[in-house]
N, C-alpha and C positions, 0 to 999 in steps of 0.2 A: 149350557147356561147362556141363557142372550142376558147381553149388556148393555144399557143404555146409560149414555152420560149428561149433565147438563153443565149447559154456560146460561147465563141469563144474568137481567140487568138489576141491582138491590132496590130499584123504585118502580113500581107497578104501578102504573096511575088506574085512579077508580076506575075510567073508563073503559081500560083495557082486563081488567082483575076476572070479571068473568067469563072474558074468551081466554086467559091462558090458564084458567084455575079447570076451563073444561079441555082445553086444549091437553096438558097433561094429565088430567084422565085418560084419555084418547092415548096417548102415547104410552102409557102404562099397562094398557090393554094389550099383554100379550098370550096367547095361547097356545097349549101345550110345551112349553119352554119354565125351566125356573128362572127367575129375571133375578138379579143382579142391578143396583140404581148406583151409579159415581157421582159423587159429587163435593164440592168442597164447601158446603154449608154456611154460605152467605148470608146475609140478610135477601128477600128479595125471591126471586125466582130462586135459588138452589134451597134454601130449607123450606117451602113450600111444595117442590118437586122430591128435597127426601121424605117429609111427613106423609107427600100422597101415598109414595112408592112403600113406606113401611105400612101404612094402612093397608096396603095391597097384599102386602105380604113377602115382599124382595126381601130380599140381602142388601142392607145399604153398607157402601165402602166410602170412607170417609177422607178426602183426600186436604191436608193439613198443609198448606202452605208453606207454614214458618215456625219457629217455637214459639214467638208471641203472637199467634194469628187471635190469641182469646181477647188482647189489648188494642184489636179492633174494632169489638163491636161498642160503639158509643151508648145505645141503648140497652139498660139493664134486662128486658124483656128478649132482646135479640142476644145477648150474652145467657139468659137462661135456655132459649130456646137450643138455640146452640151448641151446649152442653148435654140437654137432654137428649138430643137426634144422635150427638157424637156419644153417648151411654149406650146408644141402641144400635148403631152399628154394627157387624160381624166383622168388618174389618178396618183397618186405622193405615192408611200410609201419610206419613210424613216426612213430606221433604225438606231438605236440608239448606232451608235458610235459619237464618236465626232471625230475621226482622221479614216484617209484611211489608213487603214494596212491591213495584209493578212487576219486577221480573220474579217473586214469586207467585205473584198470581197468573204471569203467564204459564212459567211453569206448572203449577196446578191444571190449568185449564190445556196446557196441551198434553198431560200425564193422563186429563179425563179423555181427550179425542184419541188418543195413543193407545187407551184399552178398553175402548167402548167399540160394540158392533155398531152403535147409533147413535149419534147426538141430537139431543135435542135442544132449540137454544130460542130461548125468550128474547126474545132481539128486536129492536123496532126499526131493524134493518140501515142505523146509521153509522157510519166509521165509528169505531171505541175510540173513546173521552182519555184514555191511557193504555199504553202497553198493559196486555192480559185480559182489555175490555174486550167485552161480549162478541164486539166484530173483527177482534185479532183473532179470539178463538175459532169460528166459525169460517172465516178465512183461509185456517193451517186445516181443520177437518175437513173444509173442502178439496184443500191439495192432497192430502192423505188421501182422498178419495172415498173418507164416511159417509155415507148420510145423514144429511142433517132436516131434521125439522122445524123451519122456523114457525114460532108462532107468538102472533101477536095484533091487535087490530089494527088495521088501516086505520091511516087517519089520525092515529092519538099522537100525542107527542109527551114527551117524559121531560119534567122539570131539567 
């Protein structure tokens, strides 16, 4: 089974939305392998990379930060969404924080580089805004020695 993991940022700007809406296409595209997608179902890049990869037909493993990781999402539409992908999962790990804070998002995201053969990571290539952001993770999968695929357009810039 090949694995691929994602980190990616919760704000996609328009500009950028259809190079990484094809960009993960592309990265989903795997053949002769059953694929396997990690991810901790964010708003943003990670529930848009699990809905691809379950349209695809992966195995999505659903990786749960916190026990109140659900009293993060502010919007009710991202609180459904998110419930729905985590229904459709085959697998649930949750880790053992009890609050969503930055060290459990790191943890999450280096739990996704730690058991992905690949990450892929929506990144617009600037130092993370906090501990667990996008280019902490990208960072430790680099030292682990994954591969990662950044994808993201030149030139935009995220609020």
């Amino acid at each position: 089974m090949h694995r691929i993991g994602v980190t990616g940022h919760r704000s996609i700007p328009p500009a950028a939305y259809a190079q990484v809406y094809e960009g993960l296409c592309e990265a989903l595209r795997v053949t002769g392998e059953s694929l396997e997608a990690l991810s901790s179902l964010a708003v943003g890049a990670d529930q848009l990379f699990a809905g691809l990869a379950l349209a695809r037909g992966a195995r999505l493993t659903a990786v749960i930060p916190s026990d109140d990781y659900e009293k993060c999402f502010e919007e009710e539409g991202d609180l459904a969404r998110y419930l729905m992908l985590k229904s459709l999962a085959g697998r649930e790990v949750r880790l053992d924080y009890p609050h969503s804070t930055d060290e459990a998002y790191y943890a999450a995201g280096t739990w996704i580089a730690d058991h992905c053969d690949r990450l892929v990571a929506v990144w617009d290539g600037l130092p993370a805004r906090g501990l667990g952001g996008t280019g902490d993770i990208v960072t430790y999968a680099r030292a682990l020695g994954r591969p990662v695929t950044v994808i993201w357009r030149e030139g935009v810039r995220r609020d």
